[in-house]
C-alpha positions in Angstrom: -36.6 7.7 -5.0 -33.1 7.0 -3.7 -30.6 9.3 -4.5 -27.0 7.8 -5.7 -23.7 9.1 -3.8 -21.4 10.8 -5.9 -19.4 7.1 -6.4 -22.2 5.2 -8.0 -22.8 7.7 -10.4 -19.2 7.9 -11.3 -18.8 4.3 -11.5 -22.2 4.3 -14.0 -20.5 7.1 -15.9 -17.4 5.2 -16.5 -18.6 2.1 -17.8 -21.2 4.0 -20.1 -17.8 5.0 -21.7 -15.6 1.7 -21.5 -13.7 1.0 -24.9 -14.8 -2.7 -24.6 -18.6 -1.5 -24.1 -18.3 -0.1 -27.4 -18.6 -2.4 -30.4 -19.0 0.1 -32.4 -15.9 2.3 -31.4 -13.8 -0.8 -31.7 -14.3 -1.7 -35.4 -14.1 2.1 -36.4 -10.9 2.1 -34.3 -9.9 -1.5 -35.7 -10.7 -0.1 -39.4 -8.5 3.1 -39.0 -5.8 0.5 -37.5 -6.0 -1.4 -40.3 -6.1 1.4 -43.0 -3.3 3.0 -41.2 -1.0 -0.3 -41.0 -1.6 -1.1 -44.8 -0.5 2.4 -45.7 2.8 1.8 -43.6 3.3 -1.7 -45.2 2.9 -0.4 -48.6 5.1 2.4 -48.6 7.7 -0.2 -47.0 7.2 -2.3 -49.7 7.9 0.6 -52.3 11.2 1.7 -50.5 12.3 -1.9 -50.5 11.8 -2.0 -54.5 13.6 1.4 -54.6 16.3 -0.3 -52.1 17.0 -3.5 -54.5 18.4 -0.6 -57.3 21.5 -0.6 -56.2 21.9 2.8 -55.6 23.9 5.2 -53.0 20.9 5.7 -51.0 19.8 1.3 -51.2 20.7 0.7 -47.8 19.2 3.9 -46.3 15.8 2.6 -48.2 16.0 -0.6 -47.1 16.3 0.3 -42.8 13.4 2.4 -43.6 11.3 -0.1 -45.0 12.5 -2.2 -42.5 10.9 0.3 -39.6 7.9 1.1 -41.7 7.4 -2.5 -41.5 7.4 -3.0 -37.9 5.7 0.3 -37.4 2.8 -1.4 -39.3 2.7 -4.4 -37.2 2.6 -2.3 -34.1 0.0 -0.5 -35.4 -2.2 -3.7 -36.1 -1.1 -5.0 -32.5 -2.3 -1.7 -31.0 -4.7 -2.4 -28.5 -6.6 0.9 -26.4 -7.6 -1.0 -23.5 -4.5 -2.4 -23.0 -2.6 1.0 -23.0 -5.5 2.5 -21.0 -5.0 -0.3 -18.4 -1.2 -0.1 -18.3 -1.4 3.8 -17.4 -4.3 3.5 -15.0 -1.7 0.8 -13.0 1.8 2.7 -13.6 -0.5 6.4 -11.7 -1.8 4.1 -9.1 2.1 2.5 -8.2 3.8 6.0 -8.8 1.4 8.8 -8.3 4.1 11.3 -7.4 6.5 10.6 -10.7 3.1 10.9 -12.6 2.4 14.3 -11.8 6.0 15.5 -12.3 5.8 14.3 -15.5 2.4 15.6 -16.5 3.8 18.8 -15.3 6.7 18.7 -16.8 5.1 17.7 -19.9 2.9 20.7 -19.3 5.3 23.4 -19.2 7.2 22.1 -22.5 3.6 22.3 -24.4 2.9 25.9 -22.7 6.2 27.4 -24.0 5.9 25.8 -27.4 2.6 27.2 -28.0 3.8 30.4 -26.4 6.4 30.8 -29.0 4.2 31.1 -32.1 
């Protein structure tokens, strides 16, 4: 029996996990998207109502709904693969500035957690 070198098996471990390997994973990640963006929409759509009042705080409502509304359509544009492939490309340009953020990103988590 031939032995695989510590590269194949990696490689066979990855794809076992890949998001797109997973049709499964992606409509319970597409139903919490959509679940998540109609939440968003409607509580735009209830600040907007509040908004058309006339009151002191209408134009406040109304930016919000605004935002809740394109936070929603981000959400529903949200793709994992996508975001998994863009940070697999921007540690393989700048490996250096990656770490130095991940370890700065570190040390901010330690001390907040430290605090309590």
């Amino acid at each position: 029996m031939e032995q695989l070198n510590n590269t194949e098996s990696l490689t066979a471990a990855r794809e076992t996990f890949d998001y797109q390997s997973r049709p499964r994973n992606n409509q319970v990640i597409d139903d919490m998207k959509g679940k998540v963006a109609d939440g968003l929409t409607s509580v735009a759509g209830r600040l907007k109502q509040k908004g058309e009042q006339n009151g002191p705080m209408s134009d406040y409502a109304n930016q919000a709904s605004g935002w809740l509304d394109n936070a929603a359509e981000y959400v529903r544009e949200f793709d994992p693969s996508q975001v998994k492939a863009d940070i697999q490309r921007q540690v393989r340009e700048n490996p250096g500035r990656t770490l130095l953020i991940a370890g700065a990103a570190g040390l901010v988590v330690g001390a907040l957690f430290r605090r309590r």
